[in-house]
BALOBA-1460 file (C-alpha; in Angstrom, 3 decimals):
// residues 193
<rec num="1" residu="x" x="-139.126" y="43.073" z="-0.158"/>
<rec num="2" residu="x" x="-141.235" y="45.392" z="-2.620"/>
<rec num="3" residu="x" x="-139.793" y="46.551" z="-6.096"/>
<rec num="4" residu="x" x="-139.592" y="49.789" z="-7.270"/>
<rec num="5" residu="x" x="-138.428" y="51.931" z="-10.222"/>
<rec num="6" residu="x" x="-136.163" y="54.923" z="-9.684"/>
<rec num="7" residu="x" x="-138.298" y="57.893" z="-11.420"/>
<rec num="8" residu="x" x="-135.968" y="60.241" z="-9.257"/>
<rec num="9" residu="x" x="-132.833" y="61.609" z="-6.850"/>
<rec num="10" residu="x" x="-133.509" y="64.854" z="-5.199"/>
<rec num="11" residu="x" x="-130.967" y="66.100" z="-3.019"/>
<rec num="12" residu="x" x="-132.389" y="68.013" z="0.421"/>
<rec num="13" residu="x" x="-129.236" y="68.829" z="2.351"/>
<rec num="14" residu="x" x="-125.251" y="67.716" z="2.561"/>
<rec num="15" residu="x" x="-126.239" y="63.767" z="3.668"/>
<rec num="16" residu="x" x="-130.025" y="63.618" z="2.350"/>
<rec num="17" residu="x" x="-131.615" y="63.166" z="-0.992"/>
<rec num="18" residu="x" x="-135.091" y="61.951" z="-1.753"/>
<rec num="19" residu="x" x="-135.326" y="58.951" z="-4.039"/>
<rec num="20" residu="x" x="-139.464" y="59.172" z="-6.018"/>
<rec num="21" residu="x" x="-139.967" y="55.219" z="-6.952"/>
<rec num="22" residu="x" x="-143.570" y="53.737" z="-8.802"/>
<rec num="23" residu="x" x="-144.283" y="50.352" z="-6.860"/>
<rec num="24" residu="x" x="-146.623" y="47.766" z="-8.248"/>
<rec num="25" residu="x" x="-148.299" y="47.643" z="-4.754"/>
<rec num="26" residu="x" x="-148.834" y="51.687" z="-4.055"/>
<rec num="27" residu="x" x="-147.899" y="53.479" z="-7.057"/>
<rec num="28" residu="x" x="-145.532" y="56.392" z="-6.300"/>
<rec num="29" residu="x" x="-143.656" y="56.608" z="-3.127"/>
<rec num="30" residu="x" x="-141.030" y="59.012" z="-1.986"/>
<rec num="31" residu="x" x="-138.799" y="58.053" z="0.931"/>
<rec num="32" residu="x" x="-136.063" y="60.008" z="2.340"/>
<rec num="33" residu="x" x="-132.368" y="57.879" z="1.897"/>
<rec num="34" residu="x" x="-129.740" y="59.560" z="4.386"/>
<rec num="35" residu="x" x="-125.435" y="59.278" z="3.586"/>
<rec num="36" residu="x" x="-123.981" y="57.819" z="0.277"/>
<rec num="37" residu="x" x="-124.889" y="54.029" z="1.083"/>
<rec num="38" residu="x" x="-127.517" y="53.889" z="-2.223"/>
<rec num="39" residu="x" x="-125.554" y="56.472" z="-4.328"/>
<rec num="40" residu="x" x="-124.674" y="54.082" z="-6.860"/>
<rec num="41" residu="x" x="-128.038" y="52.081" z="-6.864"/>
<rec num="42" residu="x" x="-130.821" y="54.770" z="-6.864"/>
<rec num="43" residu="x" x="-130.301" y="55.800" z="-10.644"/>
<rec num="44" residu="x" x="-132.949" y="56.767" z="-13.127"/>
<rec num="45" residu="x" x="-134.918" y="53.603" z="-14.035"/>
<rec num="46" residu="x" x="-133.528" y="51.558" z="-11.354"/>
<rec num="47" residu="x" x="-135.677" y="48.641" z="-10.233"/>
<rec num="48" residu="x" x="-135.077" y="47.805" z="-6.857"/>
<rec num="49" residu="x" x="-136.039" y="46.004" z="-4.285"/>
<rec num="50" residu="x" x="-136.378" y="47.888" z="-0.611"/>
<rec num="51" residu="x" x="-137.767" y="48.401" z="2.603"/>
<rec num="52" residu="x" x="-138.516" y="51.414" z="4.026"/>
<rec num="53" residu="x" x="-140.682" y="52.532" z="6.664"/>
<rec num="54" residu="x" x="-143.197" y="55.482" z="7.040"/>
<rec num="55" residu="x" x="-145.608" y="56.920" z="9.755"/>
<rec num="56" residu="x" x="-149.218" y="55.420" z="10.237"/>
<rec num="57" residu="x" x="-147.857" y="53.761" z="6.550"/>
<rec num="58" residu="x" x="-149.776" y="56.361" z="4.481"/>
<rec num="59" residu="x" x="-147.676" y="56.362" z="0.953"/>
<rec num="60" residu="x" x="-147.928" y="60.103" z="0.176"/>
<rec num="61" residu="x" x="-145.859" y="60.829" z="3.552"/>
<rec num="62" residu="x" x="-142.434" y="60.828" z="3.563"/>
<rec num="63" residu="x" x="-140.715" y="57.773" z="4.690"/>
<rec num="64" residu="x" x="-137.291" y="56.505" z="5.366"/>
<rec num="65" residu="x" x="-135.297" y="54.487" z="2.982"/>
<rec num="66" residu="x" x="-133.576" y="51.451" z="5.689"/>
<rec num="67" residu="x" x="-132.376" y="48.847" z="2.984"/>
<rec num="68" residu="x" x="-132.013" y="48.885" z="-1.222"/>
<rec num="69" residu="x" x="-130.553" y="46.758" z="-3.653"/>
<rec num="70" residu="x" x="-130.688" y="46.400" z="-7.322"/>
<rec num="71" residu="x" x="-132.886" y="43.322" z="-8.565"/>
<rec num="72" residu="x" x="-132.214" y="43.534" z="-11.941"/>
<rec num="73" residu="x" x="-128.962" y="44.447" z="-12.901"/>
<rec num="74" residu="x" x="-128.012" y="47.009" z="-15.824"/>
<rec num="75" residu="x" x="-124.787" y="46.991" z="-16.817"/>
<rec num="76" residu="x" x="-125.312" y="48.358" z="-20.548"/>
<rec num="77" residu="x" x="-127.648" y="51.258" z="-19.084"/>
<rec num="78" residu="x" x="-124.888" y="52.316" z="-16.069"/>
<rec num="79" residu="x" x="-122.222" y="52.670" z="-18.767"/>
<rec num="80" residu="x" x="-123.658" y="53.612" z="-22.379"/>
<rec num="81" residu="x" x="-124.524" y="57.076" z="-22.760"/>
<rec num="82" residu="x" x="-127.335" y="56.720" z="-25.409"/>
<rec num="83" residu="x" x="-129.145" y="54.562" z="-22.930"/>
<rec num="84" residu="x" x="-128.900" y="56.730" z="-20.267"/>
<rec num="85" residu="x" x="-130.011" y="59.756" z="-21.820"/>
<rec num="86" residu="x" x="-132.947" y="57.316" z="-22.695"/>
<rec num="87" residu="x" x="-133.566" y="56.128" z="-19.201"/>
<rec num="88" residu="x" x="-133.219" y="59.652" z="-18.111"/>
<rec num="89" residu="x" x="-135.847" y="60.817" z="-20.768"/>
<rec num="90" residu="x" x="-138.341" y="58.142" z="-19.704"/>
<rec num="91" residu="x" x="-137.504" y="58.712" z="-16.059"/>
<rec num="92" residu="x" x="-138.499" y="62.662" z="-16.359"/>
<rec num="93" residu="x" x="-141.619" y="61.518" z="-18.195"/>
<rec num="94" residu="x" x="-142.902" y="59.215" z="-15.633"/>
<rec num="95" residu="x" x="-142.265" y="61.501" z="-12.981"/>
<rec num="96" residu="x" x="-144.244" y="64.427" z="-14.513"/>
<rec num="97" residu="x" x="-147.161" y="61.575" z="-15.534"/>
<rec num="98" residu="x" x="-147.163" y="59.139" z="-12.036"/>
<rec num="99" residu="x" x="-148.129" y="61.848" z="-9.534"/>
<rec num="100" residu="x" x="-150.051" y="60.022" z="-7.343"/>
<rec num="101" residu="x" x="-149.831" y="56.730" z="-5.176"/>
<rec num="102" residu="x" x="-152.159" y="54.564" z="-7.153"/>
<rec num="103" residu="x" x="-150.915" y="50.855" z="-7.577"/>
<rec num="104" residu="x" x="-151.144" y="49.970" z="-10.806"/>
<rec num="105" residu="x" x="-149.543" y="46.006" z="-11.757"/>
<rec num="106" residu="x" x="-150.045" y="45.823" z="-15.355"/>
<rec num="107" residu="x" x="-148.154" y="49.800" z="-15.531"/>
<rec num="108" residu="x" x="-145.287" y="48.534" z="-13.379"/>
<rec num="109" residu="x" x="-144.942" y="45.092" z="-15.078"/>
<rec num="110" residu="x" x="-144.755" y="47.390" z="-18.775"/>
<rec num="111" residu="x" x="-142.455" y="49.485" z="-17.113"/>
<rec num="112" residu="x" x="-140.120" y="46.254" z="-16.433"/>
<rec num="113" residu="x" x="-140.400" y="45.711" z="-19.594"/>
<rec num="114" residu="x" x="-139.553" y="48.670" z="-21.458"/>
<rec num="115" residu="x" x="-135.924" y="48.772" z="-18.630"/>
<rec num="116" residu="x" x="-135.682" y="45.082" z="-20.232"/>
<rec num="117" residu="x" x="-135.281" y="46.258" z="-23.522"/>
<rec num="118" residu="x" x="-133.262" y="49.698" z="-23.028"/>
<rec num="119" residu="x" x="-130.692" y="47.348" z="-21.312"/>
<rec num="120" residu="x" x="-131.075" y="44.144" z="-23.762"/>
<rec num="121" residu="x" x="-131.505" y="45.837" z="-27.330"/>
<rec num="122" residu="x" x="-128.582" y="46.390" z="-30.022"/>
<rec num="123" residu="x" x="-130.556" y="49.196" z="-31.548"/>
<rec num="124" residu="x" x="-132.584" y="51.393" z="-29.291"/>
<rec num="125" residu="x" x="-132.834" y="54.655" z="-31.411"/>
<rec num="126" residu="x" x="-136.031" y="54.731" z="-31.402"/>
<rec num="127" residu="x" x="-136.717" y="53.285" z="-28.188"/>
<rec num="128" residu="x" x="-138.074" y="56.499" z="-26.480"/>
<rec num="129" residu="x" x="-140.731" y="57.382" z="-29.496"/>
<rec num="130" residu="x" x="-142.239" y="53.786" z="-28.923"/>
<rec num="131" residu="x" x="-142.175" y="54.228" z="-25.205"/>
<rec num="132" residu="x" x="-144.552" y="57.625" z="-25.806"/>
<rec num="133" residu="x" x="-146.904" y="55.536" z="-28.295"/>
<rec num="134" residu="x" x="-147.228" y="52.892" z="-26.023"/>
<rec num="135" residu="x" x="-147.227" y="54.697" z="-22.289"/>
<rec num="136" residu="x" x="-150.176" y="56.965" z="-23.796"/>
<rec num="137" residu="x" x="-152.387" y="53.843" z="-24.334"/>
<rec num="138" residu="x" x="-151.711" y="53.153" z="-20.067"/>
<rec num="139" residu="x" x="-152.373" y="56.719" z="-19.483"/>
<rec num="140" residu="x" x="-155.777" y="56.695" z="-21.208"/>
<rec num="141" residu="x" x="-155.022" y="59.085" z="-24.158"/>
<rec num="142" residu="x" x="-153.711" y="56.755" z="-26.528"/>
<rec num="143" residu="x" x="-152.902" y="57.943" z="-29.887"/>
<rec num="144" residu="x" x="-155.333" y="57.023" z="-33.092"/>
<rec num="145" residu="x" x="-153.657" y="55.630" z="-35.775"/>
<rec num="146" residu="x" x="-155.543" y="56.861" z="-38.036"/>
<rec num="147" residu="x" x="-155.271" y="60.465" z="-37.219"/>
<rec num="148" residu="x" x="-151.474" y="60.082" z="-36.597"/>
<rec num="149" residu="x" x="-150.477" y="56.946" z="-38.918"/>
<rec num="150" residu="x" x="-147.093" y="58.184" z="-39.587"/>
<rec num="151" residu="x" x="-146.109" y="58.162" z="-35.648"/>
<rec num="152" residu="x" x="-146.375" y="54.213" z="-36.134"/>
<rec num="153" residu="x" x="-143.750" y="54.104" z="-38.431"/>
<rec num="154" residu="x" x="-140.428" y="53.972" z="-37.370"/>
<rec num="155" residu="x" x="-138.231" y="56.991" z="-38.391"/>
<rec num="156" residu="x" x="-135.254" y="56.382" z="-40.421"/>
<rec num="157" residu="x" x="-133.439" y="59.671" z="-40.443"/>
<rec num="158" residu="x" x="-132.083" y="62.079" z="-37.537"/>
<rec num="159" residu="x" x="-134.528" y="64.783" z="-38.472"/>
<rec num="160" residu="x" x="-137.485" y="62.304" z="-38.717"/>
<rec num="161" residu="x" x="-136.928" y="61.439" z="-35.085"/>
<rec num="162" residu="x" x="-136.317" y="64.590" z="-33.860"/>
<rec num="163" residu="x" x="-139.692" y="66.021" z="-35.678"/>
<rec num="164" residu="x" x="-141.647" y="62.721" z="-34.486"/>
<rec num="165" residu="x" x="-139.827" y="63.616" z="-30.624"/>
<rec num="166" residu="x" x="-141.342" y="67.107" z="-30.903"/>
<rec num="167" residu="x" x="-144.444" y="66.108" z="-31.826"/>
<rec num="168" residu="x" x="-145.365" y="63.550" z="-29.188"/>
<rec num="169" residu="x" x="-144.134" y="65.735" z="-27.003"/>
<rec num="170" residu="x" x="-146.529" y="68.197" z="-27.951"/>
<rec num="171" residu="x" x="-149.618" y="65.318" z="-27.770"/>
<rec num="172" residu="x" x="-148.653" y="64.838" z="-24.132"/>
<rec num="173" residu="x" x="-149.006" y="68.589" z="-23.429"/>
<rec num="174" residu="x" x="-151.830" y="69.001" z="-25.446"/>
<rec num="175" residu="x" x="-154.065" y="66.017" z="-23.087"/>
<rec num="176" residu="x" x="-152.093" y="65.765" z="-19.871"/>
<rec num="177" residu="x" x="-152.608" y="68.444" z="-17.441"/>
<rec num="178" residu="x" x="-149.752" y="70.335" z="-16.260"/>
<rec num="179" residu="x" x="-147.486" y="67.917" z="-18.183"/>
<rec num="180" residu="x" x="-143.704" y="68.944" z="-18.048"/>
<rec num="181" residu="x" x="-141.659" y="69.059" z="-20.904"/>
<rec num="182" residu="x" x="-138.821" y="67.174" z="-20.096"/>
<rec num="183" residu="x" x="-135.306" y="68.841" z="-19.735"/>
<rec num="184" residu="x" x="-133.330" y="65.765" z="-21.304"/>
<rec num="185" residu="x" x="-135.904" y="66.256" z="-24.463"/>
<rec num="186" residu="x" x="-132.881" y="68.398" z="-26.410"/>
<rec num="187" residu="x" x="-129.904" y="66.164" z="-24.574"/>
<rec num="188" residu="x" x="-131.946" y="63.200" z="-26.043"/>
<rec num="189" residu="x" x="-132.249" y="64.526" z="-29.425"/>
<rec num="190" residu="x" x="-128.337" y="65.233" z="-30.199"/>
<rec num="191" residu="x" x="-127.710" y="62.153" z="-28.867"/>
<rec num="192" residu="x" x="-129.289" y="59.730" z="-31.602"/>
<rec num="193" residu="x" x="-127.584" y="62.279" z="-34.374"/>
Protein backbone atom coordinates (compact mmCIF):
# COMPACT_ATOMS: atom_id res chain seq x y z
CA UNK A 1 0.00 0.00 0.00
CA UNK A 2 1.19 3.76 -0.62
CA UNK A 3 1.92 6.20 2.38
CA UNK A 4 0.60 9.35 2.84
CA UNK A 5 0.55 12.36 5.21
CA UNK A 6 -2.72 13.82 6.44
CA UNK A 7 -2.36 17.70 5.33
CA UNK A 8 -6.29 17.74 5.78
CA UNK A 9 -10.18 16.65 6.87
CA UNK A 10 -12.82 18.49 5.03
CA UNK A 11 -16.20 17.59 5.77
CA UNK A 12 -18.77 17.58 2.47
CA UNK A 13 -22.04 16.32 3.90
CA UNK A 14 -23.50 14.26 7.18
CA UNK A 15 -21.31 10.79 6.19
CA UNK A 16 -18.51 12.41 3.82
CA UNK A 17 -15.36 14.33 4.43
CA UNK A 18 -12.41 14.72 2.13
CA UNK A 19 -9.07 13.67 3.54
CA UNK A 20 -5.90 16.04 1.22
CA UNK A 21 -2.69 13.57 1.76
CA UNK A 22 1.16 14.38 -0.01
CA UNK A 23 2.36 10.83 -1.31
CA UNK A 24 5.95 10.18 -2.17
CA UNK A 25 4.70 8.60 -5.49
CA UNK A 26 2.09 11.56 -6.76
CA UNK A 27 2.41 14.38 -4.52
CA UNK A 28 -1.01 15.63 -3.31
CA UNK A 29 -4.05 13.55 -3.56
CA UNK A 30 -7.52 14.11 -2.30
CA UNK A 31 -9.87 11.15 -1.99
CA UNK A 32 -13.30 11.18 -0.74
CA UNK A 33 -13.59 8.76 2.78
CA UNK A 34 -17.47 8.01 3.37
CA UNK A 35 -18.96 7.07 7.39
CA UNK A 36 -16.76 7.36 10.59
CA UNK A 37 -14.52 4.16 9.81
CA UNK A 38 -11.06 6.58 9.51
CA UNK A 39 -12.30 9.25 12.01
CA UNK A 40 -9.73 8.52 14.41
CA UNK A 41 -6.83 7.84 11.87
CA UNK A 42 -7.06 10.72 9.28
CA UNK A 43 -5.59 13.47 11.70
CA UNK A 44 -3.31 16.32 10.81
CA UNK A 45 0.15 14.84 10.04
CA UNK A 46 -0.98 11.38 9.91
CA UNK A 47 1.17 9.03 7.84
CA UNK A 48 -0.73 6.35 6.55
CA UNK A 49 -0.75 3.76 4.52
CA UNK A 50 -4.00 3.32 1.98
CA UNK A 51 -5.61 2.32 -1.01
CA UNK A 52 -7.93 4.12 -2.75
CA UNK A 53 -9.16 4.13 -6.13
CA UNK A 54 -9.91 6.93 -8.73
CA UNK A 55 -11.25 7.21 -12.39
CA UNK A 56 -8.83 6.73 -15.46
CA UNK A 57 -6.23 7.09 -12.10
CA UNK A 58 -5.55 10.80 -12.81
CA UNK A 59 -4.41 12.18 -9.12
CA UNK A 60 -6.06 15.63 -9.30
CA UNK A 61 -9.63 13.79 -9.57
CA UNK A 62 -11.35 12.87 -6.75
CA UNK A 63 -11.07 9.37 -5.63
CA UNK A 64 -12.45 7.08 -3.05
CA UNK A 65 -10.75 6.26 0.14
CA UNK A 66 -11.46 1.91 0.38
CA UNK A 67 -8.82 1.02 3.16
CA UNK A 68 -6.41 3.27 5.80
CA UNK A 69 -4.35 2.54 8.60
CA UNK A 70 -1.79 4.32 10.57
CA UNK A 71 1.94 3.16 9.80
CA UNK A 72 3.57 5.01 12.21
CA UNK A 73 1.98 5.39 15.32
CA UNK A 74 1.77 8.77 17.45
CA UNK A 75 0.78 8.44 20.66
CA UNK A 76 2.54 11.72 22.15
CA UNK A 77 1.05 13.83 19.10
CA UNK A 78 -2.84 12.26 19.57
CA UNK A 79 -2.72 13.31 23.23
CA UNK A 80 -0.32 16.43 23.96
CA UNK A 81 -1.74 19.61 23.07
CA UNK A 82 1.53 21.55 22.28
CA UNK A 83 2.20 18.96 19.65
CA UNK A 84 -0.88 19.14 18.12
CA UNK A 85 -1.19 22.68 17.74
CA UNK A 86 2.30 22.02 16.08
CA UNK A 87 1.16 19.32 13.76
CA UNK A 88 -1.82 21.42 13.04
CA UNK A 89 0.45 24.50 12.24
CA UNK A 90 2.65 22.47 9.89
CA UNK A 91 -0.37 20.69 8.48
CA UNK A 92 -2.07 24.24 7.39
CA UNK A 93 1.32 25.19 5.98
CA UNK A 94 1.76 22.30 3.75
CA UNK A 95 -1.58 22.47 2.54
CA UNK A 96 -1.40 26.16 1.44
CA UNK A 97 2.42 25.25 -0.07
CA UNK A 98 1.71 21.40 -1.76
CA UNK A 99 -0.99 22.42 -4.25
CA UNK A 100 -0.28 20.28 -6.85
CA UNK A 101 0.25 16.42 -7.51
CA UNK A 102 3.95 16.43 -8.09
CA UNK A 103 5.82 13.40 -6.42
CA UNK A 104 8.48 14.54 -4.71
CA UNK A 105 10.65 11.50 -2.42
CA UNK A 106 13.25 13.48 -0.81
CA UNK A 107 10.01 16.21 0.41
CA UNK A 108 8.00 13.25 1.70
CA UNK A 109 10.96 11.38 3.32
CA UNK A 110 11.77 15.18 5.28
CA UNK A 111 8.32 15.31 6.01
CA UNK A 112 8.68 11.75 7.91
CA UNK A 113 11.11 13.14 9.50
CA UNK A 114 10.06 16.28 10.91
CA UNK A 115 6.42 13.83 12.31
CA UNK A 116 9.52 11.73 13.81
CA UNK A 117 10.65 14.37 15.84
CA UNK A 118 7.26 16.27 16.85
CA UNK A 119 6.32 12.78 18.27
CA UNK A 120 9.96 11.70 19.67
CA UNK A 121 11.37 15.12 21.12
CA UNK A 122 11.24 16.26 24.97
CA UNK A 123 11.49 19.85 23.88
CA UNK A 124 9.78 20.88 20.71
CA UNK A 125 9.25 24.69 21.33
CA UNK A 126 10.81 25.61 18.69
CA UNK A 127 10.03 22.88 16.49
CA UNK A 128 7.71 24.84 14.07
CA UNK A 129 10.38 27.91 13.47
CA UNK A 130 12.95 25.16 12.30
CA UNK A 131 10.35 23.44 10.23
CA UNK A 132 9.86 27.09 8.24
CA UNK A 133 13.85 27.44 7.92
CA UNK A 134 14.19 24.19 6.68
CA UNK A 135 10.79 23.55 4.40
CA UNK A 136 11.83 26.97 2.56
CA UNK A 137 15.16 25.39 1.39
CA UNK A 138 12.59 22.31 -0.36
CA UNK A 139 10.41 24.98 -1.62
CA UNK A 140 13.20 26.83 -3.46
CA UNK A 141 13.21 30.14 -1.46
CA UNK A 142 15.43 29.25 1.20
CA UNK A 143 16.39 31.83 3.61
CA UNK A 144 20.15 33.52 3.50
CA UNK A 145 21.82 33.45 6.53
CA UNK A 146 23.42 36.17 6.10
CA UNK A 147 20.61 38.50 5.47
CA UNK A 148 18.55 36.83 8.29
CA UNK A 149 21.38 35.37 10.75
CA UNK A 150 19.35 35.81 13.77
CA UNK A 151 16.43 33.36 12.39
CA UNK A 152 19.24 30.58 12.88
CA UNK A 153 19.42 31.05 16.33
CA UNK A 154 17.17 29.47 18.48
CA UNK A 155 14.88 31.83 20.53
CA UNK A 156 15.02 31.67 24.18
CA UNK A 157 12.14 33.80 25.32
CA UNK A 158 8.20 33.74 24.55
CA UNK A 159 8.38 37.04 22.76
CA UNK A 160 11.51 36.01 20.74
CA UNK A 161 9.50 33.18 19.26
CA UNK A 162 6.53 34.83 18.74
CA UNK A 163 8.49 37.87 16.82
CA UNK A 164 10.72 35.12 14.91
CA UNK A 165 6.87 33.22 14.15
CA UNK A 166 5.70 36.53 12.68
CA UNK A 167 8.43 37.08 10.75
CA UNK A 168 8.80 33.85 8.80
CA UNK A 169 5.51 34.05 8.35
CA UNK A 170 5.81 37.16 6.64
CA UNK A 171 8.98 35.61 4.32
CA UNK A 172 6.53 32.97 3.13
CA UNK A 173 4.01 35.64 2.04
CA UNK A 174 6.43 37.83 0.80
CA UNK A 175 7.89 34.77 -2.03
CA UNK A 176 5.05 32.27 -2.17
CA UNK A 177 2.19 33.19 -4.25
CA UNK A 178 -1.12 33.26 -2.77
CA UNK A 179 0.40 31.81 0.44
CA UNK A 180 -2.20 31.53 3.36
CA UNK A 181 -1.52 32.65 6.62
CA UNK A 182 -2.31 29.95 8.71
CA UNK A 183 -5.30 30.13 11.22
CA UNK A 184 -3.47 28.03 14.06
CA UNK A 185 -0.51 30.85 13.65
CA UNK A 186 -2.11 32.81 16.99
CA UNK A 187 -3.40 29.24 18.66
CA UNK A 188 0.33 28.25 18.13
CA UNK A 189 1.78 31.24 19.62
CA UNK A 190 -0.13 31.18 23.19
CA UNK A 191 0.59 27.84 23.30
CA UNK A 192 4.53 27.86 23.79
CA UNK A 193 3.86 30.95 26.46
Amino acid sequence: MPSGIVLSLTKFSDTGSIVHLYTAEQGRVQYAVYGNKYKGILRPLSIVEYTGSRRNNAPNQLGTLSNCQLSFVTSQLSTDVQRQCVAMFVAEVLSSTLRHPMSDRPLFDWLCEVITHLEADTDISNLHLLFLIEYANHLGIGIDDMEHPDWYQPPTSRKERQQRLRELCAYYTEHIEDFRQPKSLEVLMEVFD
